[in-house]
N, CA, C and O atoms as CSV, one atom per row, in Angstrom:
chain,resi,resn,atom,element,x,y,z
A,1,UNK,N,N,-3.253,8.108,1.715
A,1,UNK,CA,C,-4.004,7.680,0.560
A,1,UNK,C,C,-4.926,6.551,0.968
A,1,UNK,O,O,-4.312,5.576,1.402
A,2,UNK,N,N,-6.116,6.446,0.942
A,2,UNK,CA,C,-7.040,5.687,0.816
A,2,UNK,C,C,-7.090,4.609,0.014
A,2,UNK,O,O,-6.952,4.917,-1.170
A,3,UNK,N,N,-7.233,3.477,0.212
A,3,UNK,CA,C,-7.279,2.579,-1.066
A,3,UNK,C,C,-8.572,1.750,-1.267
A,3,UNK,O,O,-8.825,0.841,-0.475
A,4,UNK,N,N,-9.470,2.057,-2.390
A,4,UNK,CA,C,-10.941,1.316,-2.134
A,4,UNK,C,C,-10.698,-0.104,-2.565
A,4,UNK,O,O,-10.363,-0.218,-3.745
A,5,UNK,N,N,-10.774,-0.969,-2.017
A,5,UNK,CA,C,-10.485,-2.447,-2.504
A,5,UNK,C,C,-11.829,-3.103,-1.374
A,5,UNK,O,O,-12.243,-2.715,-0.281
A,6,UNK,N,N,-12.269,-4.442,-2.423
A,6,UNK,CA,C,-13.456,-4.776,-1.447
A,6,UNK,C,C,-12.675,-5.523,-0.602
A,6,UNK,O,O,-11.458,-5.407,-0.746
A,7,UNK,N,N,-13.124,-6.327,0.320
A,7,UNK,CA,C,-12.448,-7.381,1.621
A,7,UNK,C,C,-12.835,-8.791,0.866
A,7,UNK,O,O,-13.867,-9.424,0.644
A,8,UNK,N,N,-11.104,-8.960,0.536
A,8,UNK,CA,C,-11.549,-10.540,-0.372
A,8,UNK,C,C,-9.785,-11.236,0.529
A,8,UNK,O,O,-9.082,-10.640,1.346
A,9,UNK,N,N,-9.617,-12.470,0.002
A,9,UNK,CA,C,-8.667,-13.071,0.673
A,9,UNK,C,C,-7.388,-12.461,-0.787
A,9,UNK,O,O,-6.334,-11.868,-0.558
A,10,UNK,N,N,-7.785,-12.747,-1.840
A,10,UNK,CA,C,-6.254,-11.831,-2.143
A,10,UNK,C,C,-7.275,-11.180,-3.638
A,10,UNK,O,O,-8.419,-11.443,-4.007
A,11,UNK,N,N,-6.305,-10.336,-4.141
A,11,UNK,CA,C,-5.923,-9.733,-5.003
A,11,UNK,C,C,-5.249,-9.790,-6.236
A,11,UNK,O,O,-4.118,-10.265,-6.340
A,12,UNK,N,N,-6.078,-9.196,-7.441
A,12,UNK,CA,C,-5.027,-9.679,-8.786
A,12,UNK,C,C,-3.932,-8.499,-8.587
A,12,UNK,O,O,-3.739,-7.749,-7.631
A,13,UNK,N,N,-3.346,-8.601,-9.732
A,13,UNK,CA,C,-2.290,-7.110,-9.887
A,13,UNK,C,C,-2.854,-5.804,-10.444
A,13,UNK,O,O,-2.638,-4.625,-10.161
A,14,UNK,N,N,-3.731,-6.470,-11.424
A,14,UNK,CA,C,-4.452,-4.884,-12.140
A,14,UNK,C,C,-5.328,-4.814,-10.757
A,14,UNK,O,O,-4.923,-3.831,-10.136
A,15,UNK,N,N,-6.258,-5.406,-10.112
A,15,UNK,CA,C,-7.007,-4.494,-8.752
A,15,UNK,C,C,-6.388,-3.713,-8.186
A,15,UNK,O,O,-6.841,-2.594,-7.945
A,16,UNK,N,N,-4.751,-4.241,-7.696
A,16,UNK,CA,C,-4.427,-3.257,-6.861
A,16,UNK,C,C,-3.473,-2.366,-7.681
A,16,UNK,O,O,-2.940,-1.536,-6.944
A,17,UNK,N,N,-3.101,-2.273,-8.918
A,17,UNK,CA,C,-2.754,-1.681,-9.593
A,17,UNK,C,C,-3.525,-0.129,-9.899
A,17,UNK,O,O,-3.095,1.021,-9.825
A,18,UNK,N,N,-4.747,-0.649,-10.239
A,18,UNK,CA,C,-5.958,0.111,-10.360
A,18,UNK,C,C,-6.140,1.102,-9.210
A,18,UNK,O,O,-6.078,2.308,-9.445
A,19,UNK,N,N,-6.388,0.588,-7.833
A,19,UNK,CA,C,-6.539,0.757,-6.634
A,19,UNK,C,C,-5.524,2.357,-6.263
A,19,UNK,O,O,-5.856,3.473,-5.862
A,20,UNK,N,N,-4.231,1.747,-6.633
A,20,UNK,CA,C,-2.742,2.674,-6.333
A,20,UNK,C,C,-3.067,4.161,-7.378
A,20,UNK,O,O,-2.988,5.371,-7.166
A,21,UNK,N,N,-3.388,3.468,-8.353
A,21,UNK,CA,C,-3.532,4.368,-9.616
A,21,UNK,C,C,-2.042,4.274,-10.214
A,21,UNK,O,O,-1.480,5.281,-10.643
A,22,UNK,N,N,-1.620,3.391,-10.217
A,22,UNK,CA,C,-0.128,3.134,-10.706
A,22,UNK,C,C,0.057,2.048,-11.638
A,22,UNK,O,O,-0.752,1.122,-11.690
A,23,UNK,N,N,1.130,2.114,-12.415
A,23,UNK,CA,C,0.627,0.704,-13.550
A,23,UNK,C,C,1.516,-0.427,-12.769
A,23,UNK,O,O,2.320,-0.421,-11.837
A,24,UNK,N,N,0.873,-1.520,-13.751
A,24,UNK,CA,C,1.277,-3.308,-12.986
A,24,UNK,C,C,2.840,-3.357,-13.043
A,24,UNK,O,O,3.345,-4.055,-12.163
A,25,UNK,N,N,3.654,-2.779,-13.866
A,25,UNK,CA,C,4.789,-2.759,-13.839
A,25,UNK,C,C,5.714,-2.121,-12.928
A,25,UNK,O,O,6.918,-2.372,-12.875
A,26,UNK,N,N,4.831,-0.930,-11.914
A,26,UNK,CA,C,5.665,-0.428,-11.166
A,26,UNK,C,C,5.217,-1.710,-9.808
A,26,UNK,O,O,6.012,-1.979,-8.907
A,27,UNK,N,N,4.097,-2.233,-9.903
A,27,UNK,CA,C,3.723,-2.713,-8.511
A,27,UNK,C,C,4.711,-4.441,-8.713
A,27,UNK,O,O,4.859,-5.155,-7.721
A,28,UNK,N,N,5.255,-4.847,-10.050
A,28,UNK,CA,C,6.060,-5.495,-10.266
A,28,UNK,C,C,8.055,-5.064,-10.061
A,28,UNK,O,O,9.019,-5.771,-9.767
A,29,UNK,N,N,7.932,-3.806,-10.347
A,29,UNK,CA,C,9.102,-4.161,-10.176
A,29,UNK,C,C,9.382,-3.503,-8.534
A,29,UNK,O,O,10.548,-3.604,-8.152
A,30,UNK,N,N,8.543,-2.947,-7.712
A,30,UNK,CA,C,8.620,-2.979,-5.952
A,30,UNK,C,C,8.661,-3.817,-5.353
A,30,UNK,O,O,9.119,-3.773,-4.211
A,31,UNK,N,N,7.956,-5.444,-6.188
A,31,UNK,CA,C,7.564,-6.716,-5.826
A,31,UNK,C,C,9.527,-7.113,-5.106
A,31,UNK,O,O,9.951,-7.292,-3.964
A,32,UNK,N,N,10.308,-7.095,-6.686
A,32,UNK,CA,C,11.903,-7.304,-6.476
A,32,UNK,C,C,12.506,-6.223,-5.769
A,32,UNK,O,O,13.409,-6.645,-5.047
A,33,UNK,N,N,12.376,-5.187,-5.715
A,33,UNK,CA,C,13.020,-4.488,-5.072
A,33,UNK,C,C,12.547,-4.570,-3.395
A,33,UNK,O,O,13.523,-4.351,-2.678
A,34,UNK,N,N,11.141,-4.865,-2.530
A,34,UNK,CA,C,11.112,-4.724,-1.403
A,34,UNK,C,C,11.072,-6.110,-1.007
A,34,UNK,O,O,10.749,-6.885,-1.908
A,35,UNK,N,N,11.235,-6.434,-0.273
A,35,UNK,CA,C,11.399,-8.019,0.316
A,35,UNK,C,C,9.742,-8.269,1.194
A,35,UNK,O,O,9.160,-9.354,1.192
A,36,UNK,N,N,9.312,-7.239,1.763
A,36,UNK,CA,C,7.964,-7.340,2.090
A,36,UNK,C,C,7.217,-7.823,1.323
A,36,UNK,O,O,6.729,-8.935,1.523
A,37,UNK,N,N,6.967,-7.136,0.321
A,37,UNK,CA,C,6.389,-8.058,-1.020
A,37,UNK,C,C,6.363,-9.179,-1.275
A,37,UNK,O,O,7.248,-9.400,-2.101
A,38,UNK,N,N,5.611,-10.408,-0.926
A,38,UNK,CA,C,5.890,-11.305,-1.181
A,38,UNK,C,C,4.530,-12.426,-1.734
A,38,UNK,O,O,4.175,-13.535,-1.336
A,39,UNK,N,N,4.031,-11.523,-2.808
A,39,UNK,CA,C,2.380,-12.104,-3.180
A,39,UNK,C,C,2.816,-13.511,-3.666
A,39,UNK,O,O,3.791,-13.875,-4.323
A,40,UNK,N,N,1.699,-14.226,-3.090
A,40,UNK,CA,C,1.805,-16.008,-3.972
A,40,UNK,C,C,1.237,-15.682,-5.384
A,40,UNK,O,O,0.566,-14.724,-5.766
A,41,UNK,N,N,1.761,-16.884,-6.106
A,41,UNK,CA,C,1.656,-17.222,-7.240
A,41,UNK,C,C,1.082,-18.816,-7.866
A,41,UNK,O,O,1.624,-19.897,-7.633
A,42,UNK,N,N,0.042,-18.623,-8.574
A,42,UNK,CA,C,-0.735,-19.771,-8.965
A,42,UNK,C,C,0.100,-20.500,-9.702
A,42,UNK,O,O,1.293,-20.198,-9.746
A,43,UNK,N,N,-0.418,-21.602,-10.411
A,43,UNK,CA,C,0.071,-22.286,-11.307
A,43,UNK,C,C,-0.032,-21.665,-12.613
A,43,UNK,O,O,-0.052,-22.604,-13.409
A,44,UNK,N,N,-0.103,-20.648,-13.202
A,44,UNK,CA,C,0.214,-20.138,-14.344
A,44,UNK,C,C,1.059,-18.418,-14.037
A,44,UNK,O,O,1.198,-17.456,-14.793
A,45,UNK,N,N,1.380,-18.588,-12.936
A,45,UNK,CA,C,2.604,-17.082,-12.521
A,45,UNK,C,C,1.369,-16.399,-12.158
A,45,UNK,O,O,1.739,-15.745,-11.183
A,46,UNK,N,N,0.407,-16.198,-12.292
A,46,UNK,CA,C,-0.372,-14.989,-11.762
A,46,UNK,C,C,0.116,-14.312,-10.609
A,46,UNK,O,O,1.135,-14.860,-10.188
A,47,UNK,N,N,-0.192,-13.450,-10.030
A,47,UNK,CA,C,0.585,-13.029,-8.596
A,47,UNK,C,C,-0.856,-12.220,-7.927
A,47,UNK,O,O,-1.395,-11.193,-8.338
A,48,UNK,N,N,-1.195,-13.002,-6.881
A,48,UNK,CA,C,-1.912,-12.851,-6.131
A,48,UNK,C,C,-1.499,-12.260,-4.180
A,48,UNK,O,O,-0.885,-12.847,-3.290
A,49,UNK,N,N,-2.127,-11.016,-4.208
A,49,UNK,CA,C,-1.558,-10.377,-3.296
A,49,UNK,C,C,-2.885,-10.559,-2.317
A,49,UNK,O,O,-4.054,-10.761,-2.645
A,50,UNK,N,N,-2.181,-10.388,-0.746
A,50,UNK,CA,C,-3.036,-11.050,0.577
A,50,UNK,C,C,-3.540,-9.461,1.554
A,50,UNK,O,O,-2.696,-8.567,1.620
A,51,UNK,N,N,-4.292,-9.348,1.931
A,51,UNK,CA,C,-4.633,-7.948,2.591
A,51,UNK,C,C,-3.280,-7.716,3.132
A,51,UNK,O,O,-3.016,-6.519,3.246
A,52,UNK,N,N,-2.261,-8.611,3.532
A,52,UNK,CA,C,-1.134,-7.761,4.120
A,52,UNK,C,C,0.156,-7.071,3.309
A,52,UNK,O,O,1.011,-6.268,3.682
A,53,UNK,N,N,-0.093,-7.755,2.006
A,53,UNK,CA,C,0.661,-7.665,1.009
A,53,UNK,C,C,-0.293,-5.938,0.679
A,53,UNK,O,O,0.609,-5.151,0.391
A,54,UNK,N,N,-1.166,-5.453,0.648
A,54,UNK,CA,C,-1.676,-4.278,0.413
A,54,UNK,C,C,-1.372,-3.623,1.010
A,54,UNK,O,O,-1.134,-2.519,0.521
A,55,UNK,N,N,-1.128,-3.845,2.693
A,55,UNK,CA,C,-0.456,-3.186,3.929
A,55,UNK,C,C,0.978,-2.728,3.661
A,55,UNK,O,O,1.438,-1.590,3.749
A,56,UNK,N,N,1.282,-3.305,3.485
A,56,UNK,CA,C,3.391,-3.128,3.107
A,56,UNK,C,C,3.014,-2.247,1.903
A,56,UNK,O,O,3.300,-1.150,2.382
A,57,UNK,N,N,2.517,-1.962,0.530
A,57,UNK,CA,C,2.209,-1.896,-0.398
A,57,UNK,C,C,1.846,-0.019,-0.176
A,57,UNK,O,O,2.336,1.044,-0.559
A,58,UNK,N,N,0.819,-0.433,0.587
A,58,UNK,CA,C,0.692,1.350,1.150
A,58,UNK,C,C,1.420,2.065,1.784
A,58,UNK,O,O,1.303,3.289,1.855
A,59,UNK,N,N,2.527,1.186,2.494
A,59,UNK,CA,C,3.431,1.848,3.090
A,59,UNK,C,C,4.521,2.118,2.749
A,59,UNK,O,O,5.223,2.963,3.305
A,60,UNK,N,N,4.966,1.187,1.404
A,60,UNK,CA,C,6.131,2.012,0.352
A,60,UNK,C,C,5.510,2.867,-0.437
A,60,UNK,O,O,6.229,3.777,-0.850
A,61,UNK,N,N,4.176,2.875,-0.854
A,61,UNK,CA,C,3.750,3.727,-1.749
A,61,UNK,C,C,3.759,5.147,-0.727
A,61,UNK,O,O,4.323,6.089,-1.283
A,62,UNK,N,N,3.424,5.346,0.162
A,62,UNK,CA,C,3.474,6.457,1.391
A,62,UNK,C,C,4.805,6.685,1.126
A,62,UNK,O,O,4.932,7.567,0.277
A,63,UNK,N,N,6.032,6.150,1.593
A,63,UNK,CA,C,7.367,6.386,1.602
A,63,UNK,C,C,7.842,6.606,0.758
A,63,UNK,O,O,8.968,7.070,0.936
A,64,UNK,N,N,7.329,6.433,-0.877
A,64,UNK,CA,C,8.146,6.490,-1.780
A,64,UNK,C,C,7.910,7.619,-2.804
A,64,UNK,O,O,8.670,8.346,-3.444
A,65,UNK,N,N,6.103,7.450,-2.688
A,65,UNK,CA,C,5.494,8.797,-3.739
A,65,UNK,C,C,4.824,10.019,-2.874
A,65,UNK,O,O,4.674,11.125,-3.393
A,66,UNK,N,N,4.480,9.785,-1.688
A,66,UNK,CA,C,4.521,10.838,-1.004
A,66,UNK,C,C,5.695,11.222,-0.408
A,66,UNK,O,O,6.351,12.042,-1.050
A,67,UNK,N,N,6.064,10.919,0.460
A,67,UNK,CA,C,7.330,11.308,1.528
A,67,UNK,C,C,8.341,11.260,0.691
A,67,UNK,O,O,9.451,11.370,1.213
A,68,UNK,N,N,8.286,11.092,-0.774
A,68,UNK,CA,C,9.441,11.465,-1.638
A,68,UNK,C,C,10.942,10.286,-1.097
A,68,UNK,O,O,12.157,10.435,-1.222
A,69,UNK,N,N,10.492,9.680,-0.770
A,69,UNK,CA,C,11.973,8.852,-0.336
A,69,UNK,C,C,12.614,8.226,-1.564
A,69,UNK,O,O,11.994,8.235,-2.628
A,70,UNK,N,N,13.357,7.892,-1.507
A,70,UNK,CA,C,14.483,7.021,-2.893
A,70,UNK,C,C,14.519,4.990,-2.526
A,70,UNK,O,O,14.938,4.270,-1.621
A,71,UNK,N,N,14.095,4.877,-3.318
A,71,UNK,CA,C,14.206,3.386,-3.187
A,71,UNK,C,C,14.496,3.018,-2.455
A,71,UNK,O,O,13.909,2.462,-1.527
A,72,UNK,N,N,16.288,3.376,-2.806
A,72,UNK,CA,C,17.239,2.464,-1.305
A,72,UNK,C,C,17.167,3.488,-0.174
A,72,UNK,O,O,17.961,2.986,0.622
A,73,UNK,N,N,16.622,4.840,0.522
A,73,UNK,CA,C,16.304,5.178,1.731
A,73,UNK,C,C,14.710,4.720,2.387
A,73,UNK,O,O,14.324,4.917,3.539
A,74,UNK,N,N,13.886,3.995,1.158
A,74,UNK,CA,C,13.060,3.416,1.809
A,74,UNK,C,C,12.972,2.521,2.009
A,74,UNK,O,O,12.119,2.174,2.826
A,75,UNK,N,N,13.960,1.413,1.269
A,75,UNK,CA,C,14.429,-0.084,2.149
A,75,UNK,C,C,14.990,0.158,3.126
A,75,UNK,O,O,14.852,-0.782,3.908
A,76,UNK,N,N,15.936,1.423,3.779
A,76,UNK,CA,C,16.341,1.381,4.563
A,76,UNK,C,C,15.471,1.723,6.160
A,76,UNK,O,O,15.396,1.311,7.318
A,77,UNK,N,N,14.895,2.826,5.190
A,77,UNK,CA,C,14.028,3.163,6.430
A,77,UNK,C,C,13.202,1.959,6.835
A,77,UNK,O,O,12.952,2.008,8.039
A,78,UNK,N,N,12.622,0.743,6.147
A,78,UNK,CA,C,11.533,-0.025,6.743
A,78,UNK,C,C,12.257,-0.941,7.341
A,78,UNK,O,O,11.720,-1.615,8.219
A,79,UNK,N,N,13.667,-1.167,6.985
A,79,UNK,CA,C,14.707,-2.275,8.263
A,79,UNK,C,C,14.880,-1.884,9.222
A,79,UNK,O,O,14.799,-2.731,10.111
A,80,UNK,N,N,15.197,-0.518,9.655
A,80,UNK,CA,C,15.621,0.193,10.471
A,80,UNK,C,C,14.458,0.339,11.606
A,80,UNK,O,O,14.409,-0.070,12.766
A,81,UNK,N,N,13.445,1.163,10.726
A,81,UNK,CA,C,12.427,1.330,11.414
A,81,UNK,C,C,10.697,1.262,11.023
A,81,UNK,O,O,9.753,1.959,10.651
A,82,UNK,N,N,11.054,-0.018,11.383
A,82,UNK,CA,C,9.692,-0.560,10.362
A,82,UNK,C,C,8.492,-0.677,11.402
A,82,UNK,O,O,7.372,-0.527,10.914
A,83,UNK,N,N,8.570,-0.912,12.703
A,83,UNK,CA,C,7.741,-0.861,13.349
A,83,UNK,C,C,7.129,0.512,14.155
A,83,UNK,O,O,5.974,0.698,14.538
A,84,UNK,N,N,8.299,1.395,14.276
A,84,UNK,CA,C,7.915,3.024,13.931
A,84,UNK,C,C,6.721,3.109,13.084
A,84,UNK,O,O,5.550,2.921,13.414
A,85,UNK,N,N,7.138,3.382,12.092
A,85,UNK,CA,C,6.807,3.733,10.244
A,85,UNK,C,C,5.256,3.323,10.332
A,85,UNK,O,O,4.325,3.960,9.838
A,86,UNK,N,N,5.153,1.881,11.215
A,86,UNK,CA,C,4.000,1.172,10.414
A,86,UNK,C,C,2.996,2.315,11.123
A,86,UNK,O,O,2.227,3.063,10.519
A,87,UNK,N,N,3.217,2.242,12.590
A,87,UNK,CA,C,2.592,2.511,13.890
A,87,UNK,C,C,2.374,4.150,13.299
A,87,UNK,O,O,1.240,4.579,13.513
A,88,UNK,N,N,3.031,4.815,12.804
A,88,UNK,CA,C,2.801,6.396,12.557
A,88,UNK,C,C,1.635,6.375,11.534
A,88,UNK,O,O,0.552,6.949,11.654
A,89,UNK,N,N,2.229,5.309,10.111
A,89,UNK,CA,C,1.333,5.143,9.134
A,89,UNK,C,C,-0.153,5.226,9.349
A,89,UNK,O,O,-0.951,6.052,8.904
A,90,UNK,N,N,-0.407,3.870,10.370
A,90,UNK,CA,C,-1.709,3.780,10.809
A,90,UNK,C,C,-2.853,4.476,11.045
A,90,UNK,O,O,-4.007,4.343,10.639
A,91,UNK,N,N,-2.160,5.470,11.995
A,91,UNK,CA,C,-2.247,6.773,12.827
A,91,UNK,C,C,-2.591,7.552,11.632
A,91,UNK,O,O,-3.552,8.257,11.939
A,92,UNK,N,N,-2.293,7.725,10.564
A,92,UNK,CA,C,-2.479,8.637,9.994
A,92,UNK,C,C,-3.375,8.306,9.111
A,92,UNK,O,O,-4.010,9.281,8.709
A,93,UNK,N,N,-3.797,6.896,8.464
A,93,UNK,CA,C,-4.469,6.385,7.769
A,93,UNK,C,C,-6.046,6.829,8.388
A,93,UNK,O,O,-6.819,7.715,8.025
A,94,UNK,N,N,-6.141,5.828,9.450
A,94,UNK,CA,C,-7.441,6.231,10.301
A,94,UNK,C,C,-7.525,7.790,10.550
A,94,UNK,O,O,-8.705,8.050,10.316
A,95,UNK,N,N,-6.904,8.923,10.891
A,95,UNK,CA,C,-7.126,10.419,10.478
A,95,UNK,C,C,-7.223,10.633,9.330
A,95,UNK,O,O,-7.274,11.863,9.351
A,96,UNK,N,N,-7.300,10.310,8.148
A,96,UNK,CA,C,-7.790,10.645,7.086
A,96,UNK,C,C,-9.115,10.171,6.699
A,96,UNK,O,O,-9.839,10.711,5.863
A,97,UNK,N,N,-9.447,8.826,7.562
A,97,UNK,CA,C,-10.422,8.221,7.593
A,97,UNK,C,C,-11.525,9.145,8.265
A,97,UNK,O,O,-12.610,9.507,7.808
A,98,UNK,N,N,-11.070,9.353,9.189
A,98,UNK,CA,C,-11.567,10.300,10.134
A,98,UNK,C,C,-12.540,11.924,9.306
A,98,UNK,O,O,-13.592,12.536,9.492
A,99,UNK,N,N,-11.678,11.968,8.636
A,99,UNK,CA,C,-11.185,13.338,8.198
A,99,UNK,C,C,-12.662,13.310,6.652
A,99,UNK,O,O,-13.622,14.069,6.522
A,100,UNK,N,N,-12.244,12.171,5.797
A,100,UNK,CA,C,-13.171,11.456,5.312
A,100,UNK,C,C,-14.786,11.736,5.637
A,100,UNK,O,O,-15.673,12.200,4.921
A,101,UNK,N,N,-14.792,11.341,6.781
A,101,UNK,CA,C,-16.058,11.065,7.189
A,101,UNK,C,C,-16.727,12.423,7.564
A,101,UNK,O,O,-17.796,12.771,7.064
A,102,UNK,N,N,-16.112,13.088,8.373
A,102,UNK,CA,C,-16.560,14.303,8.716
A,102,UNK,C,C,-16.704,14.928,7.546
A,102,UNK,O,O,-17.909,14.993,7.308
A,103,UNK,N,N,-16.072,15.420,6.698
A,103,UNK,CA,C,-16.066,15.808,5.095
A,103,UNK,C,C,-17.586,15.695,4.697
A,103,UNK,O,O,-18.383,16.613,4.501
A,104,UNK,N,N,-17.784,14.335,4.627
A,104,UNK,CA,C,-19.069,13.915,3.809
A,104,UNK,C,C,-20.410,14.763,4.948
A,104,UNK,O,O,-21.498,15.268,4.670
A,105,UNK,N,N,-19.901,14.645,5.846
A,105,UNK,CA,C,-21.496,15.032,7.178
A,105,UNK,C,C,-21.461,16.639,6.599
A,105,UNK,O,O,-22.428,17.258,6.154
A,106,UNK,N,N,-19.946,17.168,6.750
A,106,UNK,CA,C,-20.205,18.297,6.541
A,106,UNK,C,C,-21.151,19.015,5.315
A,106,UNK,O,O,-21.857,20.023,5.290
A,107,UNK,N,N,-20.803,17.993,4.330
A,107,UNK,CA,C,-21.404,18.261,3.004
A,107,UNK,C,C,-22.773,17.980,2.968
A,107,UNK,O,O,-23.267,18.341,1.899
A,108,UNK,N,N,-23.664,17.407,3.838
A,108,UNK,CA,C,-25.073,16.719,4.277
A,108,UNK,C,C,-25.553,17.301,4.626
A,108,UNK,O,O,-26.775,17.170,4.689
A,109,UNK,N,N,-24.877,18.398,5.117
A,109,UNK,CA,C,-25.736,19.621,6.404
A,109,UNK,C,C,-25.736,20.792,5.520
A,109,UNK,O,O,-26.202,21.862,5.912
């Protein structure tokens, strides 16, 4: 999954809410359930998330609504093997990117 977000230092909750296509309440309650999660918070609770906080973010959303995993097999899987996971993720992110791009040329010609 692609996520269009511009390049800023953080993020509200509805952006990346928006972004996921998922509502603020699910990206709240992954906040407690994954420990990666760990967006700062202003002086009035806002919760402001950091490009890496989007990183972890895509990668439970990968594990959880694609790859169909269950909560607690995707906490498990990212303790276990989180530096796997990320490294495959990546890999696959940039091939879609890839994949993306060629798409559009194809459609040009």
């Amino acid at each position: 999954m692609h996520i269009d977000l511009p390049e800023k230092r953080y993020y509200g909750i509805g952006e990346v809410a928006k972004a996921f296509g998922v509502n603020t309440s699910l990206i709240r309650f992954w906040e407690k359930e994954f420990d990666a999660l760990k967006p700062k918070k202003n002086a009035k609770g806002n919760r402001k998330f950091t490009p890496q906080d989007i990183k972890n973010l895509q990668l439970i959303y990968h594990l959880v609504k694609e790859r169909g995993f269950t909560l607690e097999g995707a906490k498990i899987h990212l303790k276990e093997e989180k530096q796997k996971t990320l490294s495959s993720f990546e890999i696959i992110q940039k091939l879609e990117r890839v994949k993306s791009e060629l798409e559009k040329i194809k459609d040009q010609l």
